[in-house]
C-alpha angles and dihedrals in degrees: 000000000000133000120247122247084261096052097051095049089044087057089050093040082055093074101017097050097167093041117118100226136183134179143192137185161138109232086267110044129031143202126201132187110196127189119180140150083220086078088072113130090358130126117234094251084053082052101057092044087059089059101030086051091056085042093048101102092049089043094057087042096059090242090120123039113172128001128182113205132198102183118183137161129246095272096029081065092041101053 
């Protein structure tokens, strides 16, 4: 059983409400572009564990299988 692309992106906006998001997938491997000002001041490692830690539960379901992330902030994505 997988999540669909919207699914995934409702469950980060959940925590990120102001991120600009965007996922793609198959149904086995995801890819997801994050902007947020909550990335402010956070290593990239700090950054995934924001996300991981909203996907968690769909994570530990087998919902969600693989996910590649690319998390900047506001300026990070404007530069």
């Amino acid at each position: 059983m997988s999540i669909s692309n919207e699914a995934v992106e409702q469950i980060i906006r959940t925590s990120l409400p102001d991120a600009q998001i965007r996922v793609s997938g198959d149904g086995y491997k995801y890819e997801a572009d994050i902007i947020s000002s909550a990335f402010e001041g956070l290593m990239t490692v700090k950054r995934h564990q924001l996300v991981y830690a909203a996907l968690n539960a769909a994570i530990t379901s087998g919902q969600l299988h693989a996910i590649t992330l690319r998390t900047k902030t506001p300026a990070e994505a404007s530069a």
